[in-house]
C-alpha positions as CSV (number, residue, x, y, z in Angstrom):
1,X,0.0,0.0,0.0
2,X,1.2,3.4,-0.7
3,X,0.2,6.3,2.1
4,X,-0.1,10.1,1.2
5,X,2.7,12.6,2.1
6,X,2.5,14.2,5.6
7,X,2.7,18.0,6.0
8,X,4.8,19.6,3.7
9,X,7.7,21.5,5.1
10,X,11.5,21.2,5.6
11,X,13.3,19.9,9.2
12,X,9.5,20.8,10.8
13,X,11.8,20.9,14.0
14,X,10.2,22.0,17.1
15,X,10.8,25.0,18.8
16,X,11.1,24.5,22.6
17,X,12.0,27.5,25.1
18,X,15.4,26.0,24.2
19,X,15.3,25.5,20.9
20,X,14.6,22.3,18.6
21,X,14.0,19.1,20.7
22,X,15.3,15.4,20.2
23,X,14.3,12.4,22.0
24,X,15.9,8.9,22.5
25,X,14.3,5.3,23.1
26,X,17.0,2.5,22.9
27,X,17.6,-1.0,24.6
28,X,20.9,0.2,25.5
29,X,20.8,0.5,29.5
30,X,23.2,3.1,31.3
31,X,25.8,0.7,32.1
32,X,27.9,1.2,28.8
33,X,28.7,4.1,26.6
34,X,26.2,3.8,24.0
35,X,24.2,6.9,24.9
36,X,26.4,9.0,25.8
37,X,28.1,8.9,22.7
38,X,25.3,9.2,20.6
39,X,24.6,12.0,22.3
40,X,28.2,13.5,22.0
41,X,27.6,13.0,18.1
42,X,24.0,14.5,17.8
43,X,25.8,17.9,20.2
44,X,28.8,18.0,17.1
45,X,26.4,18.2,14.3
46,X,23.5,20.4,16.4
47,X,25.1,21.9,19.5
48,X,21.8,24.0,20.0
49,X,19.3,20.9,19.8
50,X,17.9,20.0,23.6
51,X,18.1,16.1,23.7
52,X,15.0,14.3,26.4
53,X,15.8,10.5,27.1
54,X,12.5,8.6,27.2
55,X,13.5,5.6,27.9
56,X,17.1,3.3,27.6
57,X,15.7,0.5,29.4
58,X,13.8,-1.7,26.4
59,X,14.0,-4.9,27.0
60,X,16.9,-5.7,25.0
61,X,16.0,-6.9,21.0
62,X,12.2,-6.2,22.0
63,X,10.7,-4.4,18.6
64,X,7.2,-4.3,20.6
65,X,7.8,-2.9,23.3
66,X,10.2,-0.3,22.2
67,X,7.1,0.5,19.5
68,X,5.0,0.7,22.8
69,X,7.2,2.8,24.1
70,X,7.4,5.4,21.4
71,X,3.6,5.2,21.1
72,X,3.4,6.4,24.5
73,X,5.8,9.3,24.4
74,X,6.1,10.9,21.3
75,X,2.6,12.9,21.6
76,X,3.8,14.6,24.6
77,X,6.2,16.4,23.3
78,X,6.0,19.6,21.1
79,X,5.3,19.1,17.0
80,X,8.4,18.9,15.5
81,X,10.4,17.2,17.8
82,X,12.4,14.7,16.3
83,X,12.4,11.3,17.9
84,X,15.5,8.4,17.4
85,X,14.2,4.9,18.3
86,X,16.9,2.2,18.4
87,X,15.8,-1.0,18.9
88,X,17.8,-2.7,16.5
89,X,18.3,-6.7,16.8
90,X,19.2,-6.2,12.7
91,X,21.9,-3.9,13.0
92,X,24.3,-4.1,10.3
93,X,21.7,-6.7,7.9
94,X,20.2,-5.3,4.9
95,X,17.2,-3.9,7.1
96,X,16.7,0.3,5.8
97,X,17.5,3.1,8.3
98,X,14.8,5.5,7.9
99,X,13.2,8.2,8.5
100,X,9.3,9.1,8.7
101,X,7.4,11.9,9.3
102,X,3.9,11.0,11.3
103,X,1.5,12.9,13.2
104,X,3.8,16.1,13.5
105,X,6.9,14.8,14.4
106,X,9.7,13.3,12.8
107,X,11.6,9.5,13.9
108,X,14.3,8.0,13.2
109,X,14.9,4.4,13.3
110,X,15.7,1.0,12.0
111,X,13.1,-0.4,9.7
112,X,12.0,-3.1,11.4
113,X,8.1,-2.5,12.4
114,X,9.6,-0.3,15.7
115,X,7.9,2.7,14.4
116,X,4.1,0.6,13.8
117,X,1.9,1.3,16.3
118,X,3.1,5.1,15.5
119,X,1.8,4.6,11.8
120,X,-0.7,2.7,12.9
121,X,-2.6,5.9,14.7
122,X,-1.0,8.0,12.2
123,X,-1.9,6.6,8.2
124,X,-0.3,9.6,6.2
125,X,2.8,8.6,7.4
126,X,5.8,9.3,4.7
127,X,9.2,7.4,5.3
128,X,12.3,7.5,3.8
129,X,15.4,5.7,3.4
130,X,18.5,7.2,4.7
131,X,21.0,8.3,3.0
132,X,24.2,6.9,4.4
133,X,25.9,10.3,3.0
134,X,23.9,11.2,6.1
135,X,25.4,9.7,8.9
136,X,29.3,9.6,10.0
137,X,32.3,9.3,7.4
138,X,32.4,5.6,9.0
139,X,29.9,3.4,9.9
140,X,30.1,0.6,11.6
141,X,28.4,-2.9,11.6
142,X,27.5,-2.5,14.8
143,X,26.5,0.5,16.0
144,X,24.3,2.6,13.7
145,X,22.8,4.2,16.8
146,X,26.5,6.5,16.8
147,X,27.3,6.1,13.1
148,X,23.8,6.5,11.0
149,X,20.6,7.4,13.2
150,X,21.9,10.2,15.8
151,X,24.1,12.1,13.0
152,X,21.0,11.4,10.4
153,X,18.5,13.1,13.1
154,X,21.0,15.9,14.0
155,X,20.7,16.6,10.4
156,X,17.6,16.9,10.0
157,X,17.2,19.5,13.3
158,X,20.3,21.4,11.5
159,X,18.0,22.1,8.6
160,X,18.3,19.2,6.6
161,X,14.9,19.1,4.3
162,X,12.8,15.7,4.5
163,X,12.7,15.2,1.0
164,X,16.9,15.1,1.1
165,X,17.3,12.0,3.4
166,X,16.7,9.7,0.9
167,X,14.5,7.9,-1.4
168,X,10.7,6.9,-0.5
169,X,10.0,3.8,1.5
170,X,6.4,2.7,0.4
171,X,6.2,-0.3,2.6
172,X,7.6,-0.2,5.8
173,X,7.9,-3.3,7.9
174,X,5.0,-3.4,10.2
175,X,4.1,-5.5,13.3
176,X,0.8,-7.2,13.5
177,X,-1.7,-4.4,14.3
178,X,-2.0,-3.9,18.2
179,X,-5.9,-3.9,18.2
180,X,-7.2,-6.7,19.4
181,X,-9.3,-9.0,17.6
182,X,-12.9,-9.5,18.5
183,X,-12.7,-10.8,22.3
184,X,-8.8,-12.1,21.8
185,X,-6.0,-9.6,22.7
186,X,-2.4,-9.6,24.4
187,X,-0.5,-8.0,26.8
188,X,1.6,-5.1,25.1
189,X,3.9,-4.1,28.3
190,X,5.0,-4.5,31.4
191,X,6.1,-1.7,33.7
192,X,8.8,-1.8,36.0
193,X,6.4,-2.5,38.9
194,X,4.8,-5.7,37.3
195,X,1.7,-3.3,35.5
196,X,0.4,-5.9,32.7
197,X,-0.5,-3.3,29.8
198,X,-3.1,-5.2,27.3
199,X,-4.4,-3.7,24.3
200,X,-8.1,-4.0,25.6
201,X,-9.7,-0.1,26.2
202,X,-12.1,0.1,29.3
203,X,-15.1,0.0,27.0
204,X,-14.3,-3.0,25.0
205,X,-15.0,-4.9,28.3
206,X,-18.9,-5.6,29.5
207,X,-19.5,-4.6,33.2
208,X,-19.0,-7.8,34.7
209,X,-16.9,-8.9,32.4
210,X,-13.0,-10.1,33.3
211,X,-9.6,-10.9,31.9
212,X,-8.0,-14.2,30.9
213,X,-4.4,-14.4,31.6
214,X,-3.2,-18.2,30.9
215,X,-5.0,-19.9,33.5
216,X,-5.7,-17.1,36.2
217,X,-9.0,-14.9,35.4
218,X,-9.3,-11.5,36.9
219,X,-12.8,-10.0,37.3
220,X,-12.1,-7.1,39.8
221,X,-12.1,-3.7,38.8
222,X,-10.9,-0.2,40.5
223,X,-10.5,3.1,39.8
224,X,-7.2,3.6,42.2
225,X,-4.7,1.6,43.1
226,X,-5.9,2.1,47.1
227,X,-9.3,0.6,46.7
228,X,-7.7,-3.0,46.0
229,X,-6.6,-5.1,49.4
230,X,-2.4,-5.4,48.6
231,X,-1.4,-8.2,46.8
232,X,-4.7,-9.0,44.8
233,X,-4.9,-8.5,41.4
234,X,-7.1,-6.1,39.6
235,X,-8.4,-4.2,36.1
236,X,-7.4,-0.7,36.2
237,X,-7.6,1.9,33.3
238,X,-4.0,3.0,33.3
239,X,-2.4,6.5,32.3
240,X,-2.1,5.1,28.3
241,X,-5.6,4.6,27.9
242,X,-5.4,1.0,27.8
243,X,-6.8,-1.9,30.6
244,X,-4.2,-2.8,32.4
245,X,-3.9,-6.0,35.0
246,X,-2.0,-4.8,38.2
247,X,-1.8,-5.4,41.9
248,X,-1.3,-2.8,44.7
249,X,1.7,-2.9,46.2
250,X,2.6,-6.0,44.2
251,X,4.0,-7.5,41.0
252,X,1.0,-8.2,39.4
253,X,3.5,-10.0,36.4
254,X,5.2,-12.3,39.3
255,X,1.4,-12.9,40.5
256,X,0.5,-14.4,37.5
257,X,3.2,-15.5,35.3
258,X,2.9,-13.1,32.6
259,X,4.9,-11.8,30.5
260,X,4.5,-9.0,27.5
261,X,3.3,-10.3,24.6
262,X,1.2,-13.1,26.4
263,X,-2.2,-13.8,24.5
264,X,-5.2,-12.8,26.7
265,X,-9.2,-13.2,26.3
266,X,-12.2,-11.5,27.7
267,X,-13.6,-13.7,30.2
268,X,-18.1,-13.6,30.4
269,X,-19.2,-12.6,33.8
270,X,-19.1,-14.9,36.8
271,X,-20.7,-12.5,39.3
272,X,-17.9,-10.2,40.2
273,X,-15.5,-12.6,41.5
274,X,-11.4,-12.8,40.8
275,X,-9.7,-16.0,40.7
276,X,-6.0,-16.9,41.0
277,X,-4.0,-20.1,39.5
């Protein structure tokens, strides 16, 4: 399928109190270099772009939940801001680096469905190829974060035009849609504190209706964390929108045995009751 063009314009770079603003998502973790450099490179290219971390802590080689995570960020920030997403398990394959313009802002990022769920709420998405003229005079195997994505989006905040990066991508690489189907859905995150983030809205769910998590089925629903006895898990409608599965003061993930990406089901009504394995 081909998508239309999204706003016309050059670098569209937003324009903070502090100038034009550039996120980063990675699996890298703090422990190494990694970010640090990327961000030295980004500061050479485009001393006066303001650079946010989001998040360096997904999971490592996990292309859905870095696509969560950019999902849940991006909007929050001013349009224009220019966001690099590495989650790259490819890195140095015959995968495209690209670029994309969607909903206002601009990514960066390996083509590899880790900028889906953005097209996905966005359709007139455009993405390009990048250039490798764009990145660093070498570019390594193994790190494209350094070499190819941070100089590419420095670039582009420097005043490089869209239309420059490279040639059009018509058909991205996308992951399975994160809708669920009919009364079958999955669990697209889990937060640091053991928060089960499915892909069910409040709504989709009947009013004494319940979960389905492998072979526990939670019925229970709150509106704050406080209202549920610690240690019991519950249906909450979290911060994203989404239903998610959690238990106060407890690892609702550990409680359960679930993991991201676990299949899930809406469960009919059994009188308000929750049930654990």
């Amino acid at each position: 399928m081909s998508h239309r063009a999204a706003a016309a314009g050059s670098s569209e770079v937003a324009e903070g109190r502090g100038g034009p603003l550039l996120t980063l998502t990675t699996d890298f973790g703090l422990r190494d270099h990694y970010v640090g450099v990327m961000k030295g490179v980004i500061a050479g290219i485009a001393p006066e772009v303001g650079v946010i971390d989001i998040t360096h802590d997904v999971p490592a080689f996990s292309i859905p939940e870095g696509a969560f995570a950019i999902l849940q960020a991006y909007r929050w920030f001013p349009s224009g801001t220019a966001h690099v997403v590495v989650v790259d398990p490819g890195v140095g394959s015959h995968r495209n680096a690209v670029a994309a313009r969607a909903g206002g802002h601009v990514f960066v990022a390996p083509d590899n469905g880790v900028l889906s769920f953005v097209f996905e709420r966005h359709p007139e998405f455009e993405v390009r190829a990048i250039d490798t003229r764009h990145g660093l005079a070498e570019i390594s195997r193994t790190f494209h974060g350094r070499d190819l994505f941070a100089p590419a989006a420095a670039r582009l905040m420097a005043g490089l035009r869209f239309d420059q990066v490279g040639p059009r991508v018509r058909e991205p690489v996308m992951l399975h849609s994160m809708e669920p189907t009919a009364r079958r859905g999955r669990v697209l995150h889990v937060d640091r504190f053991g928060n089960l983030v499915t892909n069910f809205r409040a709504g989709q769910l009947g009013s004494r209706e319940g979960l389905q998590l492998g072979s526990a089925s939670v019925f229970v629903r709150v509106e704050s964390y406080a209202e549920a006895p610690a240690g019991d898990p519950f249906l909450i409608e979290g911060s994203s929108g989404y239903l998610e599965v959690s238990a106060n003061r407890a690892s609702a993930a550990q409680l359960l045995g679930v993991r991201a990406g676990a299949e899930i089901a809406i469960c009919p009504p059994d009188g308000g009751n929750s049930r654990e394995p």
